[in-house]
PDB file of N, CA, C and O in Angstrom:
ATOM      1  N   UNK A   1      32.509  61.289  48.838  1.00  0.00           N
ATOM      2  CA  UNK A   1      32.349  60.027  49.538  1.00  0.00           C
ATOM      3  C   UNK A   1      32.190  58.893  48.524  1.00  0.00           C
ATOM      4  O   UNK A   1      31.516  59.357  47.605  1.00  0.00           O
ATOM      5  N   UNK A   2      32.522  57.544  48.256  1.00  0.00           N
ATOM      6  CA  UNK A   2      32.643  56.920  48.212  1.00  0.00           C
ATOM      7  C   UNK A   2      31.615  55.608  48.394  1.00  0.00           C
ATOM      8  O   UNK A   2      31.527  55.278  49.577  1.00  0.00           O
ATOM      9  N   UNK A   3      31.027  55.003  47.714  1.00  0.00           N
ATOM     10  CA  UNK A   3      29.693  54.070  47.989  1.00  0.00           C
ATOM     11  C   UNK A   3      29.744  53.707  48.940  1.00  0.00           C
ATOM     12  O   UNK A   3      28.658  53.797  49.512  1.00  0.00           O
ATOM     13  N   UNK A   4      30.693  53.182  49.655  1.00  0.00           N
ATOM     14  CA  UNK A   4      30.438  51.506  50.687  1.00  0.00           C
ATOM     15  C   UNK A   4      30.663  52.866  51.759  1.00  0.00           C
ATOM     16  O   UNK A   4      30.196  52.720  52.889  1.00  0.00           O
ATOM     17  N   UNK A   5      31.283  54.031  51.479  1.00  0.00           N
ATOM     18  CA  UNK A   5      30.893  55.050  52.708  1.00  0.00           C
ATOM     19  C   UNK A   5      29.508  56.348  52.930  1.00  0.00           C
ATOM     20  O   UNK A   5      29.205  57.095  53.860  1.00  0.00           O
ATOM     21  N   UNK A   6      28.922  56.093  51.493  1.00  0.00           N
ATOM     22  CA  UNK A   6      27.505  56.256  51.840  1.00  0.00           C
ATOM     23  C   UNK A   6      26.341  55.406  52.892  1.00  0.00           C
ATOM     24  O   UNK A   6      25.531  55.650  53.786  1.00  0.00           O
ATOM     25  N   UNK A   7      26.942  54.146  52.022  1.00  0.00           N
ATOM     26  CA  UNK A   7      26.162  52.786  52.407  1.00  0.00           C
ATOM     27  C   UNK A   7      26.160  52.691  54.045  1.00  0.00           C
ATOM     28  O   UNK A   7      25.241  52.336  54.783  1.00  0.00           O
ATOM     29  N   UNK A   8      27.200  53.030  54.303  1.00  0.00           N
ATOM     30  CA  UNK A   8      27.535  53.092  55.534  1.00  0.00           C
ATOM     31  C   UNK A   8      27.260  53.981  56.630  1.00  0.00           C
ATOM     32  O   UNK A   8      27.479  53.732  57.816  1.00  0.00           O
ATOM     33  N   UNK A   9      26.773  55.017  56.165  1.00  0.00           N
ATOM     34  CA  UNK A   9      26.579  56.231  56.681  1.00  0.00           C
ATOM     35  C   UNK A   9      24.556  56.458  56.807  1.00  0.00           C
ATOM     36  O   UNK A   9      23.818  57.052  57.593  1.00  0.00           O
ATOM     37  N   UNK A  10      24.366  55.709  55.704  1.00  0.00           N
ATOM     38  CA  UNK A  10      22.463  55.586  55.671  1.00  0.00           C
ATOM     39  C   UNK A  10      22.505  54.289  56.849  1.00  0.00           C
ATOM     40  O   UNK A  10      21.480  54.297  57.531  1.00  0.00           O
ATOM     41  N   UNK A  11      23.236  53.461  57.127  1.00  0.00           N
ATOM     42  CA  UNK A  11      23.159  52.478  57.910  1.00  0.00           C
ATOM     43  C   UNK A  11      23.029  52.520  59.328  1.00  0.00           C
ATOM     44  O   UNK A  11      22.302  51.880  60.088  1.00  0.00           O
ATOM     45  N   UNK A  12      24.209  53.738  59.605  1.00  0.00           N
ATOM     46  CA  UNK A  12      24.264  54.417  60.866  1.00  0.00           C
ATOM     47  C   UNK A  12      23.209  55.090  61.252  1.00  0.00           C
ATOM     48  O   UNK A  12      22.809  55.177  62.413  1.00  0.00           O
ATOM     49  N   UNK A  13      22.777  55.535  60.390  1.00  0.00           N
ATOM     50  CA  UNK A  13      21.011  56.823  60.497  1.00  0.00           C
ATOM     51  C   UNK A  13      20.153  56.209  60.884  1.00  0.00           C
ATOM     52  O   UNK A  13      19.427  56.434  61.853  1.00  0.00           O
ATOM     53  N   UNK A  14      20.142  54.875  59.747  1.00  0.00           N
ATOM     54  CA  UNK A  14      18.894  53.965  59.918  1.00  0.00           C
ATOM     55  C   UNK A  14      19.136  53.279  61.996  1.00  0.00           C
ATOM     56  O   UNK A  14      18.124  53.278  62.697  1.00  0.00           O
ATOM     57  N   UNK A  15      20.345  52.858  62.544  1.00  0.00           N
ATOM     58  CA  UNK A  15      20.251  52.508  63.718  1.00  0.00           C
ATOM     59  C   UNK A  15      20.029  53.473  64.587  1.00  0.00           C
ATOM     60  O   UNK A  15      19.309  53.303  65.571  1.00  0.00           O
ATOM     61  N   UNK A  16      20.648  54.634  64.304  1.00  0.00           N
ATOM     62  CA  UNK A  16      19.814  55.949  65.532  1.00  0.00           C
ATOM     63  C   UNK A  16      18.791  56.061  65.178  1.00  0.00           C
ATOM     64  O   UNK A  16      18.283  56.583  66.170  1.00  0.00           O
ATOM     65  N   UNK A  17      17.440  55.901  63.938  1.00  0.00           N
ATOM     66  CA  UNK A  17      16.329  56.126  64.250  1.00  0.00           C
ATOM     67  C   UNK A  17      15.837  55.278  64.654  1.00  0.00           C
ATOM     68  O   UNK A  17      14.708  55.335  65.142  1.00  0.00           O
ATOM     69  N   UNK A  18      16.709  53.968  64.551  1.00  0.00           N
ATOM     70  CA  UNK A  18      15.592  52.743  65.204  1.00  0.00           C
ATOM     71  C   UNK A  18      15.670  53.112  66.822  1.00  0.00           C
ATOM     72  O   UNK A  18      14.691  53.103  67.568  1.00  0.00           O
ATOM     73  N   UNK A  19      16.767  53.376  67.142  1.00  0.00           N
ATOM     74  CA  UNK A  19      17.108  53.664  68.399  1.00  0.00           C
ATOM     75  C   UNK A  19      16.131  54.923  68.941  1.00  0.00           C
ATOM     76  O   UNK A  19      15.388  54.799  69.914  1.00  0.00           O
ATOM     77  N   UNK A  20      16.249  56.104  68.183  1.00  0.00           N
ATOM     78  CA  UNK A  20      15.437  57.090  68.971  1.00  0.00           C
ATOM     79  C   UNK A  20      13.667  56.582  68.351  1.00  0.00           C
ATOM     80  O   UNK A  20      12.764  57.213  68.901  1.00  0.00           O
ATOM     81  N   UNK A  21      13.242  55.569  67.335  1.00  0.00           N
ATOM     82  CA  UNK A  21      11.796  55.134  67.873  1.00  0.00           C
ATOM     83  C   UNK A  21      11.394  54.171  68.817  1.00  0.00           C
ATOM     84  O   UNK A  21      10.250  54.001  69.239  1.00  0.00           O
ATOM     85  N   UNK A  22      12.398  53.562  69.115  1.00  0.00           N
ATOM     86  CA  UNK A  22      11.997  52.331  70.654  1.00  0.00           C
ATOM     87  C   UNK A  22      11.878  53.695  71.682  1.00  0.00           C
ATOM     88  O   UNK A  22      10.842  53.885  72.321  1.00  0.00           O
ATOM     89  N   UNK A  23      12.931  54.533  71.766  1.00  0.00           N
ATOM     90  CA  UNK A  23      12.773  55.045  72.852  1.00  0.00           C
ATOM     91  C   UNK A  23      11.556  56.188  72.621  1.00  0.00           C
ATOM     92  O   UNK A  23      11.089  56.598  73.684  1.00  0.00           O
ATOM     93  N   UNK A  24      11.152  56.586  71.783  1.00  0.00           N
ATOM     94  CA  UNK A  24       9.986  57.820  71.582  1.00  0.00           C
ATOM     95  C   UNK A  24       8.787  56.939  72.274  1.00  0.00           C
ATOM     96  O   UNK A  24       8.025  57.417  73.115  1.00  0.00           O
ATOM     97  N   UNK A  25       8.727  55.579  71.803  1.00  0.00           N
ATOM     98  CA  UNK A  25       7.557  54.399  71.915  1.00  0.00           C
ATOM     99  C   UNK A  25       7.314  54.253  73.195  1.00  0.00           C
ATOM    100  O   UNK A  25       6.255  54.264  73.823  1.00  0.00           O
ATOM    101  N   UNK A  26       8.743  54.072  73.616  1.00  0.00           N
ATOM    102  CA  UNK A  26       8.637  54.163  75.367  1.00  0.00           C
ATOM    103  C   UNK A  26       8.135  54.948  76.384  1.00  0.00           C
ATOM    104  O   UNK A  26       7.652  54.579  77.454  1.00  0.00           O
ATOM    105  N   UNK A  27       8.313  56.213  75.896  1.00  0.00           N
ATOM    106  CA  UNK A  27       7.953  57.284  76.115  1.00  0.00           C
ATOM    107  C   UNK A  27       6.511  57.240  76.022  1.00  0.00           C
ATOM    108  O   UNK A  27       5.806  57.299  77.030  1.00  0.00           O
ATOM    109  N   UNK A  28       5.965  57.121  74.655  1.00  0.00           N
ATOM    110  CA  UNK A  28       4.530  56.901  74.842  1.00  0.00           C
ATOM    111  C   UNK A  28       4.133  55.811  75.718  1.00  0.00           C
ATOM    112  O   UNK A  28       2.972  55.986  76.088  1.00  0.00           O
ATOM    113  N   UNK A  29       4.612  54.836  76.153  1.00  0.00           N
ATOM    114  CA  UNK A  29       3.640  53.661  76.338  1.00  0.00           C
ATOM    115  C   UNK A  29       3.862  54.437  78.442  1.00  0.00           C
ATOM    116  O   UNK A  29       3.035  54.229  79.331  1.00  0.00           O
ATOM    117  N   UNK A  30       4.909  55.087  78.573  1.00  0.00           N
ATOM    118  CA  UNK A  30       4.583  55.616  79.844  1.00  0.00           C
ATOM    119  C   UNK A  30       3.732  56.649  79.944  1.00  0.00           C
ATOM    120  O   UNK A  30       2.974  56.744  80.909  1.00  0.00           O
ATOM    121  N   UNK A  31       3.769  57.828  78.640  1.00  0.00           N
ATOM    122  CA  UNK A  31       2.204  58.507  79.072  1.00  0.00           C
ATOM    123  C   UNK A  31       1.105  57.911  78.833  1.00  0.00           C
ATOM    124  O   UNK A  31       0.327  58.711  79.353  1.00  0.00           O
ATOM    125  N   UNK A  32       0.557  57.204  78.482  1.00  0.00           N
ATOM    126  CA  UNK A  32      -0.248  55.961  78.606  1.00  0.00           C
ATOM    127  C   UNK A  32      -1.080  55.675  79.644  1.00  0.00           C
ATOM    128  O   UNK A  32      -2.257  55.860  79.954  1.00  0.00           O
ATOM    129  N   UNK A  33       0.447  54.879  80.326  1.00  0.00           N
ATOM    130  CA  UNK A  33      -0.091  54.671  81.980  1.00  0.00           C
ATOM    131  C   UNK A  33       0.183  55.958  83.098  1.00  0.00           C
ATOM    132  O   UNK A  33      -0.008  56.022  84.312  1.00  0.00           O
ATOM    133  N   UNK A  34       0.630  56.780  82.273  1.00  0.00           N
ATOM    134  CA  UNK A  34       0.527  57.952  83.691  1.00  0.00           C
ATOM    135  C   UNK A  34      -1.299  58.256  83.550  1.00  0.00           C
ATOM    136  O   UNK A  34      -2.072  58.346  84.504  1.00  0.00           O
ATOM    137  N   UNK A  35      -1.713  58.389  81.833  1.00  0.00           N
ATOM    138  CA  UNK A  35      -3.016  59.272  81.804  1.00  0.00           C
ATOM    139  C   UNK A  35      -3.810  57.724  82.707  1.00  0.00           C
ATOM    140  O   UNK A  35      -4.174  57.883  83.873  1.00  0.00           O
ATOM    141  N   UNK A  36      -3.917  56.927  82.315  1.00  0.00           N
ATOM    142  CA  UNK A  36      -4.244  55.657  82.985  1.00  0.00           C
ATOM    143  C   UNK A  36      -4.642  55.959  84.499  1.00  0.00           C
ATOM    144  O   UNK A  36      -5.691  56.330  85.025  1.00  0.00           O
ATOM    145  N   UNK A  37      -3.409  55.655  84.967  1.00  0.00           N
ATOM    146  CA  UNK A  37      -3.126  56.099  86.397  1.00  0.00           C
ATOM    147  C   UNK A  37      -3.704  57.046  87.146  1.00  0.00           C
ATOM    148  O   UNK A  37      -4.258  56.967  88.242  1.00  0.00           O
ATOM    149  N   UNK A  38      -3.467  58.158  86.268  1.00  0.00           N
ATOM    150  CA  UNK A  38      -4.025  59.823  86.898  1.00  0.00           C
ATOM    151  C   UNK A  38      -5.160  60.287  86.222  1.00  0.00           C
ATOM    152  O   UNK A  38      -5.247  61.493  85.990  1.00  0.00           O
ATOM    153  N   UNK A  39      -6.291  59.296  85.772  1.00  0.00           N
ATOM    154  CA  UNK A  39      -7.663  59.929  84.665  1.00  0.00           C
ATOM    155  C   UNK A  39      -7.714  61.290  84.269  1.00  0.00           C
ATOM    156  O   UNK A  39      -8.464  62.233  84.517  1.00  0.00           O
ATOM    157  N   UNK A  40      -6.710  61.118  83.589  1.00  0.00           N
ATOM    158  CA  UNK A  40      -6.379  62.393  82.870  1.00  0.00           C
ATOM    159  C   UNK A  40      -6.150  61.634  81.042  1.00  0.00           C
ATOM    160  O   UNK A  40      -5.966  60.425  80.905  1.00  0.00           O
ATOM    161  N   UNK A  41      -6.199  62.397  80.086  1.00  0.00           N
ATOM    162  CA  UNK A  41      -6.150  62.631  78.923  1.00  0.00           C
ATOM    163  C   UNK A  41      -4.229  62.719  78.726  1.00  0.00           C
ATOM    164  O   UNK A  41      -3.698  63.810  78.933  1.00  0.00           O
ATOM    165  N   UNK A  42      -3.882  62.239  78.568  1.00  0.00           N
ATOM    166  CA  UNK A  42      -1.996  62.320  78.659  1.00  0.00           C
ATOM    167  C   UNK A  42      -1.554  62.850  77.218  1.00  0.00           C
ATOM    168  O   UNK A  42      -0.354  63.114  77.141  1.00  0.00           O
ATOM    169  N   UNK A  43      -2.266  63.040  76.133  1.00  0.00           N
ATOM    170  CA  UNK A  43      -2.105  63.338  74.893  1.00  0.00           C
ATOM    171  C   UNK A  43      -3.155  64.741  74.323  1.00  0.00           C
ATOM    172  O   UNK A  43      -4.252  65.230  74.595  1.00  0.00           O
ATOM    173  N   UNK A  44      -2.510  64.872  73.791  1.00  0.00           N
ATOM    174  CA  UNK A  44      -3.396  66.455  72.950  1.00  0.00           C
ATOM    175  C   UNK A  44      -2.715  66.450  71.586  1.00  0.00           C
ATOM    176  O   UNK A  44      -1.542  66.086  71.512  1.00  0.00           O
ATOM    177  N   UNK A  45      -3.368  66.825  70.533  1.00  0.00           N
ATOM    178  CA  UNK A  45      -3.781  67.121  68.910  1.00  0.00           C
ATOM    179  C   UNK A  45      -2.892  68.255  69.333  1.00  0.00           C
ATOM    180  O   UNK A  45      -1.677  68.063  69.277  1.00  0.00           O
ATOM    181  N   UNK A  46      -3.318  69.335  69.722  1.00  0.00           N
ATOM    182  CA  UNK A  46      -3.057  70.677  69.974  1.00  0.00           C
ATOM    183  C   UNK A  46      -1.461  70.625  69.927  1.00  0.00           C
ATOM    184  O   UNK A  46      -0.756  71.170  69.077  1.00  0.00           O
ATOM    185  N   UNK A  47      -0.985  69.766  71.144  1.00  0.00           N
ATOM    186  CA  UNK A  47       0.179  69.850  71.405  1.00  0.00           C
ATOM    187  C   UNK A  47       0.960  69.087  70.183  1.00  0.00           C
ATOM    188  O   UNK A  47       1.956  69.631  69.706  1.00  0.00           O
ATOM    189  N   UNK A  48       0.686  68.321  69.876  1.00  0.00           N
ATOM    190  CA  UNK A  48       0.913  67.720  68.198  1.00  0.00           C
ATOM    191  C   UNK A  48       1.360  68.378  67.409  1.00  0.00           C
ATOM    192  O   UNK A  48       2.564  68.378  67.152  1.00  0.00           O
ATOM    193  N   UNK A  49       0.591  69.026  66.891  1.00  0.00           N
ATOM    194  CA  UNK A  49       0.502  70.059  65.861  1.00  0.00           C
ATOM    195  C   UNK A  49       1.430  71.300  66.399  1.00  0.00           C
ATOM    196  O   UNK A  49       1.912  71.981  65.494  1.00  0.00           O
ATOM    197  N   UNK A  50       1.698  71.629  67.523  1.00  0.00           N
ATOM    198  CA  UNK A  50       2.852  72.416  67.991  1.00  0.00           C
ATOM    199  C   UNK A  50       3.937  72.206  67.682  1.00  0.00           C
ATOM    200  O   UNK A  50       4.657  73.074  67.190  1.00  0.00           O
ATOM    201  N   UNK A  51       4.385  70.737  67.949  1.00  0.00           N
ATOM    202  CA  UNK A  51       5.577  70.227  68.090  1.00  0.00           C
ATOM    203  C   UNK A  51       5.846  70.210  66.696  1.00  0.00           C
ATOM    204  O   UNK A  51       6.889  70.740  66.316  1.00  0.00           O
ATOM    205  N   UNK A  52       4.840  69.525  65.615  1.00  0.00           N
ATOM    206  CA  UNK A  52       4.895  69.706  64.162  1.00  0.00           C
ATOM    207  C   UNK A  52       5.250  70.592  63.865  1.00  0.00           C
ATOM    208  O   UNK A  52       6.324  70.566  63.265  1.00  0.00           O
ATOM    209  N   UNK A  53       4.501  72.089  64.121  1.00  0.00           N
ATOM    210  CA  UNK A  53       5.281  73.051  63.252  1.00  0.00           C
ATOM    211  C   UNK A  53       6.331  73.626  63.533  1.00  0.00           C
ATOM    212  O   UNK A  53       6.824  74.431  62.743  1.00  0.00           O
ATOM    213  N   UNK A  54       6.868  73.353  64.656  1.00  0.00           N
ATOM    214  CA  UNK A  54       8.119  73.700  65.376  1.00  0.00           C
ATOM    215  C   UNK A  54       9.482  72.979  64.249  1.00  0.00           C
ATOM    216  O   UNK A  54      10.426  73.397  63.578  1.00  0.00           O
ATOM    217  N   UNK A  55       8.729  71.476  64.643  1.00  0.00           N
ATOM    218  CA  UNK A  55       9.634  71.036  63.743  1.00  0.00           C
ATOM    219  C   UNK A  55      10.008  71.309  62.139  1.00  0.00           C
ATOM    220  O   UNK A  55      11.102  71.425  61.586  1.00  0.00           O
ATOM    221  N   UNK A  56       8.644  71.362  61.622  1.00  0.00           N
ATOM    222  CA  UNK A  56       9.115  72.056  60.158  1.00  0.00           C
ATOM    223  C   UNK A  56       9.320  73.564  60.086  1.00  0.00           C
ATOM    224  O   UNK A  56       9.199  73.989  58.938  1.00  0.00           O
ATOM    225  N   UNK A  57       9.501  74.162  60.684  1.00  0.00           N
ATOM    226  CA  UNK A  57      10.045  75.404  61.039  1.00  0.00           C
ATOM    227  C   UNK A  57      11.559  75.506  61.017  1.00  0.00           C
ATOM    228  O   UNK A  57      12.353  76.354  60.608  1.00  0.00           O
ATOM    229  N   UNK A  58      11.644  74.525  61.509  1.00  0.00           N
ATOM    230  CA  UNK A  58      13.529  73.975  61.939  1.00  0.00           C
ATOM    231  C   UNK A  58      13.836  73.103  60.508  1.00  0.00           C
ATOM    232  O   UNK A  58      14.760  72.313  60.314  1.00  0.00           O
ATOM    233  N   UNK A  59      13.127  73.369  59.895  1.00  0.00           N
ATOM    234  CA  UNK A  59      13.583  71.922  58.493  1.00  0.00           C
ATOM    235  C   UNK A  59      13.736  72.519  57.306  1.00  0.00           C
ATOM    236  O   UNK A  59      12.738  73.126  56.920  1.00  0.00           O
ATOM    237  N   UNK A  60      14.603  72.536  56.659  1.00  0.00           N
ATOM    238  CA  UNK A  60      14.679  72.390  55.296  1.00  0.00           C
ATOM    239  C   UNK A  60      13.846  72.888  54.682  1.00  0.00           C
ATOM    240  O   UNK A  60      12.918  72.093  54.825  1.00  0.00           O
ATOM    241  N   UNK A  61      13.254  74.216  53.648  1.00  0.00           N
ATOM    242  CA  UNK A  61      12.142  73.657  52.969  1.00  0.00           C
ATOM    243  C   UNK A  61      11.815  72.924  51.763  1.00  0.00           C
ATOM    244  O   UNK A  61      10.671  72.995  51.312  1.00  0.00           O
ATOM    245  N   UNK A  62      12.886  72.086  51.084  1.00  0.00           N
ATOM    246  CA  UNK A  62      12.890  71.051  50.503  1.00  0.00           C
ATOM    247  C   UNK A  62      12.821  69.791  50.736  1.00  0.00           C
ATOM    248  O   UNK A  62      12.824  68.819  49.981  1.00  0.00           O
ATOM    249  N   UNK A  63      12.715  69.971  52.644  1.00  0.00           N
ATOM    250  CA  UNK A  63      12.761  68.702  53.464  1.00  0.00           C
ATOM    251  C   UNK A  63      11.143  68.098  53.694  1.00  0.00           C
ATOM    252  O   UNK A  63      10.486  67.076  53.499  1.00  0.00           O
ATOM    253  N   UNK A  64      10.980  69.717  54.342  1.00  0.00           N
ATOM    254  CA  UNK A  64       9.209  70.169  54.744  1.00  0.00           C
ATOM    255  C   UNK A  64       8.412  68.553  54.433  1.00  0.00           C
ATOM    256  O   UNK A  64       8.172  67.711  55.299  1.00  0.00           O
ATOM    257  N   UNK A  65       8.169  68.465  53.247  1.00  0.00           N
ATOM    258  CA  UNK A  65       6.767  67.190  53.182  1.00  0.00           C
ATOM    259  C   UNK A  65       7.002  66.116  53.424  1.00  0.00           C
ATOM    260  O   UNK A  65       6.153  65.248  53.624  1.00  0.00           O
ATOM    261  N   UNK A  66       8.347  65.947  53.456  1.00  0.00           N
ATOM    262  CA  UNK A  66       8.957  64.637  53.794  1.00  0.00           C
ATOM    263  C   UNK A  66       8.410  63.984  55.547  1.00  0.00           C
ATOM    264  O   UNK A  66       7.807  63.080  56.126  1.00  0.00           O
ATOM    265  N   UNK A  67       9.327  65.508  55.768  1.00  0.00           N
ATOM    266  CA  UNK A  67       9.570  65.509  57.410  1.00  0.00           C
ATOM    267  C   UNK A  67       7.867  65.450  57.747  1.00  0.00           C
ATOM    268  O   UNK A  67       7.457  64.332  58.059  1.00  0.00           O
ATOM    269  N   UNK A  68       6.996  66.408  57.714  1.00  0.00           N
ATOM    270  CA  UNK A  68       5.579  66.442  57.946  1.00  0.00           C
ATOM    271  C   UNK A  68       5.151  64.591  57.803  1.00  0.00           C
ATOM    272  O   UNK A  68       4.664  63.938  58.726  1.00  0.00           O
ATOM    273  N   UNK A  69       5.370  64.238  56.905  1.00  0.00           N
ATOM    274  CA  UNK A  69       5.096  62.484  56.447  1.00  0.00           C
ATOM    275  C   UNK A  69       5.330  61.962  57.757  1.00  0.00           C
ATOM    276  O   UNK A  69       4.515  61.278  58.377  1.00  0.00           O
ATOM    277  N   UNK A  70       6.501  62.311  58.176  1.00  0.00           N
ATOM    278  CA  UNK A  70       7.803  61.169  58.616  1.00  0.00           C
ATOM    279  C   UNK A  70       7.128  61.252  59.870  1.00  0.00           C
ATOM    280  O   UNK A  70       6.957  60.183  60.457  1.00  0.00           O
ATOM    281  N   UNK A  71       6.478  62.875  60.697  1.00  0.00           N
ATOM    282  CA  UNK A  71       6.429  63.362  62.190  1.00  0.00           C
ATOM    283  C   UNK A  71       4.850  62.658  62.327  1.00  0.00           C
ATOM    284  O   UNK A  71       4.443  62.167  63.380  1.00  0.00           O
ATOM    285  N   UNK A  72       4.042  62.711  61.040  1.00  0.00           N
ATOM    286  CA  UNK A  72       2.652  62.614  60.887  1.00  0.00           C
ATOM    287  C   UNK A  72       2.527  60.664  61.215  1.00  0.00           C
ATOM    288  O   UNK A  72       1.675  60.123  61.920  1.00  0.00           O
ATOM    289  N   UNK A  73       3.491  60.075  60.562  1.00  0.00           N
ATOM    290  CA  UNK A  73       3.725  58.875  60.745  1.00  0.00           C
ATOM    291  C   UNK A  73       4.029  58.387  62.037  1.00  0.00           C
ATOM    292  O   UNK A  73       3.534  57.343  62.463  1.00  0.00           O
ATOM    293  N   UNK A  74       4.967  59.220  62.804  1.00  0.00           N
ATOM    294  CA  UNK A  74       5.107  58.890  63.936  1.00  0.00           C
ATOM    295  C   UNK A  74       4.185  59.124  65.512  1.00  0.00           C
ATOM    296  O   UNK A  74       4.334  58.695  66.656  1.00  0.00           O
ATOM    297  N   UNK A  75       2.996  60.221  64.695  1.00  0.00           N
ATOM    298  CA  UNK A  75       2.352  60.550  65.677  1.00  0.00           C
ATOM    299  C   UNK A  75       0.731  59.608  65.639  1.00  0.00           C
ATOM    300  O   UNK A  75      -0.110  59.361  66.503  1.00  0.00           O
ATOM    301  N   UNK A  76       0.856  59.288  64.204  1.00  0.00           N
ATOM    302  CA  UNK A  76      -0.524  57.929  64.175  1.00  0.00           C
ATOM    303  C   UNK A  76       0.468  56.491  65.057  1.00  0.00           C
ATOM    304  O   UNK A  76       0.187  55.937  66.120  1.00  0.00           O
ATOM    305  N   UNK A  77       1.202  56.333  64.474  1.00  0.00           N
ATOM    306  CA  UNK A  77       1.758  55.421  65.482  1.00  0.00           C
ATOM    307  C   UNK A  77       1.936  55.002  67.004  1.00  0.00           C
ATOM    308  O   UNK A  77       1.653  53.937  67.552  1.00  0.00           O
ATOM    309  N   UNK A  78       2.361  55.890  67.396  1.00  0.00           N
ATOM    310  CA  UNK A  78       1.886  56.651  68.527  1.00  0.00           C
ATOM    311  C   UNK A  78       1.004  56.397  69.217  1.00  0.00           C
ATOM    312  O   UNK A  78       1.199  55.697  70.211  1.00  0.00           O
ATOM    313  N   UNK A  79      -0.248  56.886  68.908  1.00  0.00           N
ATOM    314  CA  UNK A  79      -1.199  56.808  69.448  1.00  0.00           C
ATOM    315  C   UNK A  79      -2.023  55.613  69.252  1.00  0.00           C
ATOM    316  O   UNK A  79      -2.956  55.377  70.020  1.00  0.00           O
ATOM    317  N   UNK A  80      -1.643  54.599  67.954  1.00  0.00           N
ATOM    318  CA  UNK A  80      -2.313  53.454  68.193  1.00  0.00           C
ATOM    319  C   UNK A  80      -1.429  52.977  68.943  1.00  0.00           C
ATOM    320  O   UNK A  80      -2.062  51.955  69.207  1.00  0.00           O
ATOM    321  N   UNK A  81      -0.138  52.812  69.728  1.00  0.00           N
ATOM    322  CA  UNK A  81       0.972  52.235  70.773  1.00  0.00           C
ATOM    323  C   UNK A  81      -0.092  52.519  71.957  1.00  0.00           C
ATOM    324  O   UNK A  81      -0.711  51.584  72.465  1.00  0.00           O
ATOM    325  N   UNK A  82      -0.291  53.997  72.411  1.00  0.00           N
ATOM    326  CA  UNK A  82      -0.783  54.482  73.333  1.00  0.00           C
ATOM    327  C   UNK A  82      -2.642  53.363  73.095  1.00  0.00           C
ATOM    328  O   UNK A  82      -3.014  52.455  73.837  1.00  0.00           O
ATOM    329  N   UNK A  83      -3.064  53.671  72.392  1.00  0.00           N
ATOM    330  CA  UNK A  83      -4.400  52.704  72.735  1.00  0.00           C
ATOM    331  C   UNK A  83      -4.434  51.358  72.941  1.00  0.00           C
ATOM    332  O   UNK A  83      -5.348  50.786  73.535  1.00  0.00           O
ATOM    333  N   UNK A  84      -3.539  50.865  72.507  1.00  0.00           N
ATOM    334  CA  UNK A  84      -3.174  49.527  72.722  1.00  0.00           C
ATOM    335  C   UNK A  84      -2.930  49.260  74.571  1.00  0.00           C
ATOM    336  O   UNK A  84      -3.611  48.497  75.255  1.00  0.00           O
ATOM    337  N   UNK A  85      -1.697  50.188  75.097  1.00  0.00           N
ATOM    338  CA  UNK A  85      -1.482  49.980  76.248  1.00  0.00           C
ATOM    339  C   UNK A  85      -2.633  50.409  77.202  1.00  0.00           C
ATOM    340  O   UNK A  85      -2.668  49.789  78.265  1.00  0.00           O
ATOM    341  N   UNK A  86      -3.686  51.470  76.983  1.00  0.00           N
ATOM    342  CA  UNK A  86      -4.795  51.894  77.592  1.00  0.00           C
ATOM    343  C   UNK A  86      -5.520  50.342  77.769  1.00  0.00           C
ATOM    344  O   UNK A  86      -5.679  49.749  78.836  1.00  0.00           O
ATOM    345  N   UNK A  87      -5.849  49.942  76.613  1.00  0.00           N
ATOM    346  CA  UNK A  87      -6.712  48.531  76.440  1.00  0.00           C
ATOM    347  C   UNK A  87      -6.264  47.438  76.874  1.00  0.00           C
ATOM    348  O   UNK A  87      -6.949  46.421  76.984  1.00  0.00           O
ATOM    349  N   UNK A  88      -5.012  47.536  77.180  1.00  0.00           N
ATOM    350  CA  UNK A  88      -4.396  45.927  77.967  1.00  0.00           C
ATOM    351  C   UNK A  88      -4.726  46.839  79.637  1.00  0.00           C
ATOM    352  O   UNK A  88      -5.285  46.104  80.450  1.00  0.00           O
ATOM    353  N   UNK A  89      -4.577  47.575  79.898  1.00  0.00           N
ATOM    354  CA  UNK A  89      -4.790  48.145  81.247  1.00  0.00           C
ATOM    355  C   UNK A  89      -6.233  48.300  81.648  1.00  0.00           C
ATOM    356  O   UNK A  89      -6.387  48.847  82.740  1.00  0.00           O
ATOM    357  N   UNK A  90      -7.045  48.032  81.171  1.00  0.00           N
ATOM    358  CA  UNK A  90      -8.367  48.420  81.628  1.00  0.00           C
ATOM    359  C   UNK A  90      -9.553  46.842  81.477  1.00  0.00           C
ATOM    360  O   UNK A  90     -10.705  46.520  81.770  1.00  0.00           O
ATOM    361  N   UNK A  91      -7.970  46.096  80.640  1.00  0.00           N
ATOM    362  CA  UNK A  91      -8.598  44.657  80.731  1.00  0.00           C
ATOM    363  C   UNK A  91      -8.562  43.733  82.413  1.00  0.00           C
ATOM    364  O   UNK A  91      -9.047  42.605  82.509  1.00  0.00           O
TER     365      UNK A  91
END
């Protein structure tokens, strides 16, 4: 490959992940208001850490610490999204 078709190709990646984190976000900000809604707990560690090792299970193991970073990043995120929408709802 060719630079301007690397360049091009990290570019494309970079818009499907922007794309699949609006929609992961979304996702959270509706379990949110379901746990909201239904006084229930809509999130679990447990289940976290499932999905984590599932995923580095499925990864690379030269990928492994990256990916752990990347899933670990997305799951603090996450959940400050999710407290945020709890706290505008209970205002």
């Amino acid at each position: 490959m060719e630079l301007e078709e690397l360049l091009q190709h990290l570019s494309e990646g970079e818009r499907s992940l922007a794309q699949a984190f609006k929609d992961y976000m979304l996702t959270a900000s509706a379990l949110a208001e379901y746990g909201v809604k239904n006084g229930v707990s809509a999130a679990s560690s447990a289940g976290e850490e499932e999905r984590l090792s599932a995923l580095l299970k499925s990864t690379d193991s030269y990928l492994r610490p990256y990916m752990e970073e990347f899933v670990n990043t997305l799951f603090s995120l996450s959940a400050a999204f999710r407290s945020e929408i709890i706290d505008d709802m209970d205002e």
